[in-house]
C-alpha positions as CSV (number, residue, x, y, z in Angstrom):
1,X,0.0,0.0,0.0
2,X,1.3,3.7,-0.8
3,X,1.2,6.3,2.2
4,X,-2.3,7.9,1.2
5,X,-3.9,4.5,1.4
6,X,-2.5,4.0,4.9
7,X,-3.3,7.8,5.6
8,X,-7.4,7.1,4.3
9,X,-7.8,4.1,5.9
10,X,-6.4,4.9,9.8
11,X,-8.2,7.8,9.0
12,X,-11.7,6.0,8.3
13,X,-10.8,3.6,11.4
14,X,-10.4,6.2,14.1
15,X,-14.4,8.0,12.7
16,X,-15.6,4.3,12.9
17,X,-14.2,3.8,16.4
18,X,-14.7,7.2,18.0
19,X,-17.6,8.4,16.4
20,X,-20.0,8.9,19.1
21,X,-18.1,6.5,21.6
22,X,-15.9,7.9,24.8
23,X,-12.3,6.8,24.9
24,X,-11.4,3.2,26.1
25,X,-11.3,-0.3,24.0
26,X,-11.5,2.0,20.6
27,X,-8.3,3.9,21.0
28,X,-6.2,0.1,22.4
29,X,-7.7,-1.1,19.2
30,X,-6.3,1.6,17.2
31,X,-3.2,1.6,19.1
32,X,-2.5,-2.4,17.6
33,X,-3.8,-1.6,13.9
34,X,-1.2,1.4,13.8
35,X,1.2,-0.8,15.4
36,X,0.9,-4.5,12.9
37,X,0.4,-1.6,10.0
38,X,4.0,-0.1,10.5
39,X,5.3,-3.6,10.9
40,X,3.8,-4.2,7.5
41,X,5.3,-1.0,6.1
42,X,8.4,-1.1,7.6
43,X,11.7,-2.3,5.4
44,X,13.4,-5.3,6.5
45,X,16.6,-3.0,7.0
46,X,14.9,-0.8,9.4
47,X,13.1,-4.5,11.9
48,X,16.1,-4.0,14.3
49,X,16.0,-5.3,17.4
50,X,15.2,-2.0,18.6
51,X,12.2,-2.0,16.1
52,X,10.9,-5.5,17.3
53,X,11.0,-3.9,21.5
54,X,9.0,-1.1,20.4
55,X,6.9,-2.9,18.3
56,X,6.1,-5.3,21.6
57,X,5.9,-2.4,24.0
58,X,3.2,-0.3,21.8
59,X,1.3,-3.5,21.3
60,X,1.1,-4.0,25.4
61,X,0.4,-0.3,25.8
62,X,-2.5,-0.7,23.6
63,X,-3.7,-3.8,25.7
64,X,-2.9,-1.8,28.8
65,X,-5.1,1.2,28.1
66,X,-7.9,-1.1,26.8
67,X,-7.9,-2.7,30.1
68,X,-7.1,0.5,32.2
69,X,-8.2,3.3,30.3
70,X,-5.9,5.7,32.2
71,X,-3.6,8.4,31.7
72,X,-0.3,6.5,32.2
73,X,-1.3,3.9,29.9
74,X,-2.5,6.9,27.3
75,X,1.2,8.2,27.1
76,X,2.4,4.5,27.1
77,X,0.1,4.3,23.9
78,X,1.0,7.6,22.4
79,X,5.2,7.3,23.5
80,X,5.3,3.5,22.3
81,X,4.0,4.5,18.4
82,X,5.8,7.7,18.3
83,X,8.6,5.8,19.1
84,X,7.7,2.7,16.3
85,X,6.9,5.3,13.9
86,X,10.1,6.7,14.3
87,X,12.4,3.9,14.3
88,X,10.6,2.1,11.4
89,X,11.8,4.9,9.2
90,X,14.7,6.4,11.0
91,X,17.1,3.4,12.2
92,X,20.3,5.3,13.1
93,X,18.7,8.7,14.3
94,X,19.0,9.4,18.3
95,X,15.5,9.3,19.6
96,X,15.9,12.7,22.0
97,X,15.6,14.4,17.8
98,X,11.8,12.8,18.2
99,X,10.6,15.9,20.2
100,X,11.5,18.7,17.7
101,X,10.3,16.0,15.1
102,X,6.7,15.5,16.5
103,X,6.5,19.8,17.3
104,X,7.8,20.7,13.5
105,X,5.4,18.2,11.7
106,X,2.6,19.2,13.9
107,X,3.3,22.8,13.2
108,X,3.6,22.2,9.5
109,X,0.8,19.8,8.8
110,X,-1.4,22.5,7.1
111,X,1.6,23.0,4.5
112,X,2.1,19.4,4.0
113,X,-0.9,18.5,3.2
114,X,-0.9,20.7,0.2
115,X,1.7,19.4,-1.0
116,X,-0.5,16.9,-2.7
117,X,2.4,15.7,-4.7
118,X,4.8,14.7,-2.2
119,X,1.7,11.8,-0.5
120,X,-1.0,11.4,-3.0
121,X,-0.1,9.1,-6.1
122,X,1.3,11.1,-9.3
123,X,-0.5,8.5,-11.4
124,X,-2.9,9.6,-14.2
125,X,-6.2,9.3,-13.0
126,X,-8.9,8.0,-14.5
127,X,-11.8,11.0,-16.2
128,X,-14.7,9.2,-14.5
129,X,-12.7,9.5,-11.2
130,X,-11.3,13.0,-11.8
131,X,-15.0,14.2,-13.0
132,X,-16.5,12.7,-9.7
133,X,-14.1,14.4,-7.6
134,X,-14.3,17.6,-9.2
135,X,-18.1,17.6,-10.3
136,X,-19.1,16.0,-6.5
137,X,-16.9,15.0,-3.9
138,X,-15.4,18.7,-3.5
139,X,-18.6,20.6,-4.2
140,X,-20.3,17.9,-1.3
141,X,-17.6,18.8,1.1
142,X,-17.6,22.5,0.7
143,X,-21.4,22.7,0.7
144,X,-21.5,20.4,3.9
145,X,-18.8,22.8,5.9
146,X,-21.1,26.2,4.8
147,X,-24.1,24.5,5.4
148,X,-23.0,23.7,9.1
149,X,-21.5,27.5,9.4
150,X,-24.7,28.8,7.9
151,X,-27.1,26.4,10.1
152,X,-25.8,27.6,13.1
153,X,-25.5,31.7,12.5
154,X,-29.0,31.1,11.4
155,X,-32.3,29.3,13.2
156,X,-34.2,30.1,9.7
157,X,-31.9,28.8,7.8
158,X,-31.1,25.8,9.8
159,X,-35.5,24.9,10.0
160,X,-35.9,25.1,6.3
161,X,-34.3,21.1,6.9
162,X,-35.8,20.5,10.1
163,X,-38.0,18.3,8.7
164,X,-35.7,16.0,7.0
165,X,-33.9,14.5,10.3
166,X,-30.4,12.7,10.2
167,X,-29.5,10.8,13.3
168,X,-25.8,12.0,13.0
169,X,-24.2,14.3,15.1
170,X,-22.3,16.6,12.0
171,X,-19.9,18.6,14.0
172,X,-18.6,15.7,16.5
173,X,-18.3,13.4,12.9
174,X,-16.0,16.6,11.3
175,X,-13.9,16.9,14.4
176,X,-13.3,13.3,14.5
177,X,-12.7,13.1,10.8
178,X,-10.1,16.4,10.9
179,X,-8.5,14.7,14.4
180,X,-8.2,11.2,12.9
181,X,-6.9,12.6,9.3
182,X,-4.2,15.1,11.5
183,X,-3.1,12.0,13.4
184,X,-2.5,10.0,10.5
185,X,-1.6,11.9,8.5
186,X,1.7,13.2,10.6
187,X,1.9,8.8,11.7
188,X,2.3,8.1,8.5
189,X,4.0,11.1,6.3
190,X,6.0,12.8,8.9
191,X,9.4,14.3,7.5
192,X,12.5,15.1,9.0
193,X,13.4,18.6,8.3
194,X,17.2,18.4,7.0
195,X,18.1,21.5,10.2
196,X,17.1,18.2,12.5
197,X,18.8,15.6,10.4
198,X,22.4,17.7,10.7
199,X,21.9,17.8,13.9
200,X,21.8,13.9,14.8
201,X,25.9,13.8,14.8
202,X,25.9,16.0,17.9
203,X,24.3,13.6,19.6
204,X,26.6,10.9,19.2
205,X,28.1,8.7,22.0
206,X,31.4,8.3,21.5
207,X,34.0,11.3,21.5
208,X,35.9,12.5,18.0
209,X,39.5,13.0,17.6
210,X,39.8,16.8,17.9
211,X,37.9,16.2,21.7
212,X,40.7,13.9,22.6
213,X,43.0,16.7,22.4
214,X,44.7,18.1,25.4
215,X,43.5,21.8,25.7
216,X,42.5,24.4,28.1
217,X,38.4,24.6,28.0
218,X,39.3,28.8,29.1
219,X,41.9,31.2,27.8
220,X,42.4,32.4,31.2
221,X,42.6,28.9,32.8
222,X,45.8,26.2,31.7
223,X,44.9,22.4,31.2
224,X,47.4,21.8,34.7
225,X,45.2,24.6,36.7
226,X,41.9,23.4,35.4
227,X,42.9,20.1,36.3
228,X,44.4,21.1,39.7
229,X,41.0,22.7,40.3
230,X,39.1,20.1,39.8
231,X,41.3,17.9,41.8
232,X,40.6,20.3,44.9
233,X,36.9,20.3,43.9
234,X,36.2,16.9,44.2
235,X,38.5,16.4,47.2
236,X,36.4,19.1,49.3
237,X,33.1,18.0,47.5
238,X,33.6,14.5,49.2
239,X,34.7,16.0,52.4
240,X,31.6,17.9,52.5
241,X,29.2,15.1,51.2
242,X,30.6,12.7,53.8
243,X,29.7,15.1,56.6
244,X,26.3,15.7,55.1
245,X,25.4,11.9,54.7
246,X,25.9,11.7,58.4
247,X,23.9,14.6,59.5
248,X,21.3,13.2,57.1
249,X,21.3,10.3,58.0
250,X,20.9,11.3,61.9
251,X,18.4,13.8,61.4
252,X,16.9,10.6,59.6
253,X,16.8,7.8,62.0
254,X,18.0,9.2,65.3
255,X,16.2,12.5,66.3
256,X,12.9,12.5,68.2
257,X,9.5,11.0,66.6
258,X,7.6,13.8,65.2
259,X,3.9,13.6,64.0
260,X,2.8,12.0,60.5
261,X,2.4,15.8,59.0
262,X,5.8,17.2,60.1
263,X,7.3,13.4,58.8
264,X,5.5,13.9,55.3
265,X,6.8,17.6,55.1
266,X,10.2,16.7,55.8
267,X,10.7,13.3,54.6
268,X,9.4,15.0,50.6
269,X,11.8,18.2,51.7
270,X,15.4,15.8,52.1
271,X,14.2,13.9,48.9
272,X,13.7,16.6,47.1
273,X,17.0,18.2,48.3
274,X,18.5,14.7,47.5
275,X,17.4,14.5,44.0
276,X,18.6,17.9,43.4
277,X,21.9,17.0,44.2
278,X,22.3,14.2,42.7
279,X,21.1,16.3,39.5
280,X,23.8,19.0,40.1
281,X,26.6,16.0,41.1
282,X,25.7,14.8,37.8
283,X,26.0,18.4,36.3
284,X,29.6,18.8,37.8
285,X,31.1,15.6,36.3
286,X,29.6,16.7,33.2
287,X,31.3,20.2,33.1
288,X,34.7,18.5,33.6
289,X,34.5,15.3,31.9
290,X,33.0,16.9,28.9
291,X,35.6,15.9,26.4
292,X,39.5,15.9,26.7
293,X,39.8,15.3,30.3
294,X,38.5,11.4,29.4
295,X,41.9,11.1,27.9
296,X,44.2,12.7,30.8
297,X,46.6,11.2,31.3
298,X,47.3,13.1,34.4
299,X,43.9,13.2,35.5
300,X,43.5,10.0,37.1
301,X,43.1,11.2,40.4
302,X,40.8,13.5,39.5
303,X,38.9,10.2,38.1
304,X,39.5,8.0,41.2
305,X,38.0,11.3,43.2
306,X,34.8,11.8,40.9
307,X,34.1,8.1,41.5
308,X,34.0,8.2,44.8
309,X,31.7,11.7,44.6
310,X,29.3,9.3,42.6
311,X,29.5,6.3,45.4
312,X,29.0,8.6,48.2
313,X,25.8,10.0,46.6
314,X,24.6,6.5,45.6
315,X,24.7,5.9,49.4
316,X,23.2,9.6,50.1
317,X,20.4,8.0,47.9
318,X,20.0,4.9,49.9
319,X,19.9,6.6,52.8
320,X,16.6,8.8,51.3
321,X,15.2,5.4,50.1
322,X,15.4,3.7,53.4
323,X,13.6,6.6,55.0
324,X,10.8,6.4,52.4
325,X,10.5,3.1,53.2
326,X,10.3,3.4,56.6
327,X,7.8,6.3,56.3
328,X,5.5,3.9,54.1
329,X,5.7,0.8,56.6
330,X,4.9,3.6,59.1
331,X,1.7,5.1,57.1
332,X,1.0,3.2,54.1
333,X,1.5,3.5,50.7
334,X,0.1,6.5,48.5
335,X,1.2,7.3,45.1
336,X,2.9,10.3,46.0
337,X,5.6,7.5,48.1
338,X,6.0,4.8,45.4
339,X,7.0,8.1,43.4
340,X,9.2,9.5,45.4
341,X,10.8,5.7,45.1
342,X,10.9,5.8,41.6
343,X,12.7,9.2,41.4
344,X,15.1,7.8,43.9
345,X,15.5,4.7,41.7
346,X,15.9,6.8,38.4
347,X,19.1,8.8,40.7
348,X,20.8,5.9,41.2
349,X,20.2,4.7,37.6
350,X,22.3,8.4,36.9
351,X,24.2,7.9,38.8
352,X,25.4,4.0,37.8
353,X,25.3,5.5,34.0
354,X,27.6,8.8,34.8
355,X,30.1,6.2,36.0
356,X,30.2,3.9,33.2
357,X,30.0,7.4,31.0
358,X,33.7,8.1,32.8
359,X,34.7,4.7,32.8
360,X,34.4,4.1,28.8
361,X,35.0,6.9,28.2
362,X,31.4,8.4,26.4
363,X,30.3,12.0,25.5
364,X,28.1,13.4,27.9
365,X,25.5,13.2,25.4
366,X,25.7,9.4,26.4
367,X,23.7,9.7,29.6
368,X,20.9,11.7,27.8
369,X,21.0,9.2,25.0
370,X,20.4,6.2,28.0
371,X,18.3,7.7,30.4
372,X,15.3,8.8,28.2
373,X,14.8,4.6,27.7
374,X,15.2,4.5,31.4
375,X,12.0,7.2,31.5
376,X,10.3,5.4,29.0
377,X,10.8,2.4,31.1
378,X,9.3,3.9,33.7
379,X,6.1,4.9,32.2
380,X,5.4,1.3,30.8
381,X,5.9,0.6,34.3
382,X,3.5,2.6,35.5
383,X,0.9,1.5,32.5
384,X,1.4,-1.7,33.0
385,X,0.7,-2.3,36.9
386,X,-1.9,-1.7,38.8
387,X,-0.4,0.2,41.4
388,X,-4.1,1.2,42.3
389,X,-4.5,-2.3,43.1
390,X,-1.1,-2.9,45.2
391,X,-1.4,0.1,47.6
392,X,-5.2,-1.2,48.6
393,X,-4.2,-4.8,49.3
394,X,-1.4,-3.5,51.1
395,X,-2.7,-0.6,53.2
396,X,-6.1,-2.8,53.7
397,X,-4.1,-5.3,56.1
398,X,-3.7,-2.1,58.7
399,X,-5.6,-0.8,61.3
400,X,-5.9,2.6,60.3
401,X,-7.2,1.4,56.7
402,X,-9.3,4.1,55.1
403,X,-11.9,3.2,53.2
404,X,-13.3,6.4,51.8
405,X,-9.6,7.5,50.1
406,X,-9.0,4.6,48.7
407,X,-12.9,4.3,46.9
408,X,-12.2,7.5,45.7
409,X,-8.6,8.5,45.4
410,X,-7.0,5.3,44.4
411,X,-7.6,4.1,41.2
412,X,-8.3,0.3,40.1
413,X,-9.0,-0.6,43.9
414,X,-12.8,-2.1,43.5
415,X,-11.4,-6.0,43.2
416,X,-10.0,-5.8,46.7
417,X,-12.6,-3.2,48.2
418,X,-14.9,-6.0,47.6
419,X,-13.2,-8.6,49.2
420,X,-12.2,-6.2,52.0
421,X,-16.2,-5.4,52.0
422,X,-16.8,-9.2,52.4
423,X,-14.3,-10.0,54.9
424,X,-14.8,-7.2,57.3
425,X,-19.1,-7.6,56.3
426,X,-19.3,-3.9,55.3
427,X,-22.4,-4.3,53.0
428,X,-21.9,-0.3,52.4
429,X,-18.6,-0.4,50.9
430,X,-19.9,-3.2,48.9
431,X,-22.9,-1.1,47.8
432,X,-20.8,1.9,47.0
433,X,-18.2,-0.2,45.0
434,X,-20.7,-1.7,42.7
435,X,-22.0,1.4,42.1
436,X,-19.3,2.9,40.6
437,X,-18.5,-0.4,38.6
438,X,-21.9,-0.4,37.2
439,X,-21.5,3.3,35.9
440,X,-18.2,2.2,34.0
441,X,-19.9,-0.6,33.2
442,X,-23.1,1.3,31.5
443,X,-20.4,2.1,28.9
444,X,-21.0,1.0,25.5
445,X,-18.8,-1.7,23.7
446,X,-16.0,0.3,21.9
447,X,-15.7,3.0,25.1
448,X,-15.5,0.3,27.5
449,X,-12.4,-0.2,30.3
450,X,-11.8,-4.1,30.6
451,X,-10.7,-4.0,34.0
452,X,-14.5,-3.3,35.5
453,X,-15.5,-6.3,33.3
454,X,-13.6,-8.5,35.5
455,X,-14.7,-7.0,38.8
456,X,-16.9,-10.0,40.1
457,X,-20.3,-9.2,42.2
């Protein structure tokens, strides 16, 4: 099939799916047609590995928002096929150039898609097909917009056809229609500007030759000075940090109990701070180990120094985990903690990549390069498990279990509110639960979330 046939019939997939119908099984559906279509369309050159991952994770993230129907498992959906869309074309491009990608296509659809020659077949066309278009098809369309524009500027104008009823709802069919045609449209004829593609050598892992050679990053600074400096740096940097972990870590676990608000407030305060200096460690070895100072070689102290910096704030992040922990055996889990966890983990994943970024010797580009799968990781992870589900069973065997925050704040909790409802014979709860599983359940086929479908009375 040529683009425009891909293009028309996505298009005429997402009216037939949407029309009418709230988001849910209609947009996991679409999700695995766009994904099996660009397997179909892609080159066998361009089925990496890489490819074949993406091609699994969109697939699951389309199952995942058909069974959830949430907003982590709509970016899962919309990151995955971004991401297929732009591998199946683009093998050896970095994927951080997807961003200005996606924002320049979606700013330059309207000029795109007048350039009818560059995605619509340059074939002769047939007269009987050229005469419909021109003598109906256009003249229908343009008529149908005025007529809508006209109708509504106009009560008059709009009755002389009152009499001639249409079940169909025009303006929610022509948004639909201009939504799904945008979204295919840039799917399936996107373009890399050739500004972009110039740029995809910057981002590059590994150093070139002219950055392995010894110089000065200042005029006012010499290579021994700078390298003296950051010798010093480092040293007192450690000094300091060692000091800090143990003050942390004694504010932590040795000062006197305080109440569950001031240990929320401060417990999200030292993570915070924690996470911001991890950020600003990593920013540090970044400003020195930016190019020639990977191939010193008088700089391996400096090296040995930096690598204990990174160790030292892997424990300072430890230390922060273990106190999270703590605070949720103490209190329970919420989404705001298993955050603050994952933050935590995405630090130390930083910081283990800054290492190996000194230790082979990579272009600081590297850790961008690596970390945004690590992010993308992480939202699967979140799409994929129902964290709704974990925190109830979990905070439901305590004392101080509350019922009405986890009804309502805590998503995909009804499975064990019922069985909590049953064991503790709380035919309220019970009542309240299948009442707002009935609701999503009152949905109609193509708009429905599976998960309520499985929640037994």
């Amino acid at each position: 099939m040529k683009t425009h046939h891909y293009i028309f019939l996505t298009t005429a997939l997402f009216i037939v799916l949407f029309y009418n119908e709230n988001v849910g099984l209609n947009l996991g559906i679409l999700g695995i047609v766009y994904s099996f279509l660009t397997l179909f369309r892609t080159s066998e050159k361009n089925r990496t590995r890489t490819f074949a991952v993406l091609l699994v994770t969109s697939v699951l993230s389309s199952v995942a928002f058909a069974w959830y129907g949430d907003f982590p498992s709509f970016l899962a959906v919309v990151i995955s096929l971004l991401l297929l869309s732009y591998r199946s074309q683009n093998r050896r491009m970095k994927i951080l150039l997807l961003i200005p990608v996606f924002v320049v296509n979606c700013f330059t659809f309207i000029c795109r898609f007048f350039s009818f020659d560059s995605w619509l077949p340059k074939t002769n066309t047939s007269g009987l097909w050229q005469k419909t278009l021109a003598f109906v098809l256009i003249p229908l369309v343009l008529i149908s917009v005025f007529f809508g524009i006209y109708s509504a500027g106009s009560d008059h104008f709009a009755s002389v056809f009152s009499d001639y009823e249409l079940d169909l709802n025009f303006w929610q069919l022509l948004c639909i229609t201009i939504l799904g045609f945008f979204i295919a449209f840039n799917f399936w004829n996107y373009s890399v500007e050739k500004l972009i593609y110039k740029q995809n050598h910057i981002l590059e892992n590994d150093f070139t030759k002219k950055d392995k050679i010894q110089k000065p990053t200042y005029s006012f600074l010499d290579l021994d000075s700078e390298r003296m400096s950051g010798v010093v740096s480092f040293f007192s940097l450690n000094i300091l940090l060692l000091f800090f972990i143990v003050i942390f870590n004694y504010e932590q676990f040795y000062e006197v109990i305080k109440t569950p608000h001031q240990l929320s407030e401060e417990t999200h305060e030292r993570v915070g701070a924690v996470i911001m200096s991890i950020v600003m460690a990593i920013v540090v070895i970044m400003f020195y180990f930016k190019s020639n100072f990977n191939f010193d070689p008088k700089a391996g102290l400096m090296k040995v120094l930096v690598k204990i910096w990174i160790v030292l704030n892997a424990v300072l992040v430890i230390s922060a985990m273990l106190k999270n922990t703590e605070y949720i055996f103490s209190y329970g889990f919420t989404y705001k903690r298993l955050g603050v966890c994952a933050f935590l983990i995405l630090s130390l994943v930083g910081l283990a990549i800054t290492f190996i970024k000194i230790q082979i010797k990579k272009r600081n580009v590297f850790l961008f390069n690596t970390m945004i799968w690590f992010f993308y990781g992480t939202i699967l992870a979140c799409s994929y498990v129902n964290w709704g589900g974990i925190i109830t069973s979990q905070n439901m065997k305590r004392s101080d279990f509350v019922i009405n925050y986890h009804l309502n704040s805590i998503n995909f909790s009804e499975k064990y509110l019922l069985k909590y409802a049953e064991d503790k014979h709380n035919p309220q709860l019970k009542k309240d639960v299948l009442e707002k599983v009935k609701n999503e359940r009152s949905e109609t086929f193509l708009s429905k979330v599976f998960y309520y479908e499985t929640v037994q009375k």
